[in-house]
N, C-alpha and C positions, 0 to 999 in steps of 0.2 A: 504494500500500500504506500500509495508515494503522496505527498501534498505539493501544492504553490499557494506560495504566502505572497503577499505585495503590497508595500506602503511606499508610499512618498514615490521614489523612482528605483525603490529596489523591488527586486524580483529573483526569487530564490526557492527552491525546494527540498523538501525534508522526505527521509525515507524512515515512514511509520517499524517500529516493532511488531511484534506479533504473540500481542498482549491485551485482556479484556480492557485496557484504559483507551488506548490505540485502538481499537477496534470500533471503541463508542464514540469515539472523538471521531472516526471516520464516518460512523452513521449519521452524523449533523450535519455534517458539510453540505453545501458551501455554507460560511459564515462568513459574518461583516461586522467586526469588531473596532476597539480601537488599543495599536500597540505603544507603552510609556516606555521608559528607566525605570528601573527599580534598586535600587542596592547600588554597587559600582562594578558591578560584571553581567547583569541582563537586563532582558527585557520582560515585560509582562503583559498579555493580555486577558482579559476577565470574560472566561463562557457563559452565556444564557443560561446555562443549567449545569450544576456537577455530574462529573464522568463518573461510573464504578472505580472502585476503588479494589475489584475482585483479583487474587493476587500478584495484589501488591507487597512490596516487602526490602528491605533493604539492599542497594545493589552497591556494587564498585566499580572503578575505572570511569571513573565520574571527567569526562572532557568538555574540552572547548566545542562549540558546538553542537551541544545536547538539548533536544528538545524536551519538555516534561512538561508534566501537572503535578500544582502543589495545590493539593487536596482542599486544607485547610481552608483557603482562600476561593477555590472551585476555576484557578487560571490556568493559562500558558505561561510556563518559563523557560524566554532562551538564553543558554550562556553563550556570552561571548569572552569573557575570560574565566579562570579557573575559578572554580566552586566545588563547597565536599555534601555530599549527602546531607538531606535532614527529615526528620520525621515527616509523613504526609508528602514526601515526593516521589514523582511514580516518572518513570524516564518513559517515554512516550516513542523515540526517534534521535533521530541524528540530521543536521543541516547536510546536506551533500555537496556541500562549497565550502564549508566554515564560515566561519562568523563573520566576515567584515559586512557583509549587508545590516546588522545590527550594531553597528560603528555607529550610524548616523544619527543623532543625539534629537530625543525631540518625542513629542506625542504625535502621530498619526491614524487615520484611519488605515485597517486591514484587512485585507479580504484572505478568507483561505480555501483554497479547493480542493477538491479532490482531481489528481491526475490520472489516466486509465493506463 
């Protein structure tokens, strides 16, 4: 399962896991969100409704690059620099370019799709 994401003038895509969180975040699509900063290494966007949470559980090898959901809050989180695990986060995917598309400093609107 692949997505495209796109604000401002980026245009980037993530290749979903093959995971109940991943999978339910793929049955919503398309969405139109809006992506912030959050912290000093990502980004965040906030879904409509929370994903399962069905096994979920602590992972490693946590990169640049990682797409997630953090539970707690029911968003998207992308790192674009280094972050270590925390409770309530569910790795979702990976950017298939790396991060510099979330370089770009700023609130946007987001669109996400699904790609076939």
């Amino acid at each position: 399962m692949r997505l495209r994401l796109t604000f401002a003038d980026q245009d980037f895509t993530a290749t979903l896991e093959d995971n109940p969180s991943a999978r339910n975040l793929f049955s919503i699509l398309p969405l139109d969100l809006t992506i912030s900063d959050y912290s000093t290494n990502e980004k965040i966007a906030h879904l409509p409704r929370k994903l399962t949470e069905e096994g979920s559980g602590r992972f490693g090898n946590e990169a640049v690059g990682d797409l997630c959901y953090y539970a707690p809050w029911g968003n998207l989180a992308m790192f674009h620099d280094p972050y270590r695990w925390s409770r309530g986060l569910i790795r979702l995917g990976r950017l298939d370019g790396g991060p510099a598309p979330l370089l770009l400093r700023g609130e946007f609107p987001l669109r996400v799709e699904a790609l076939s």
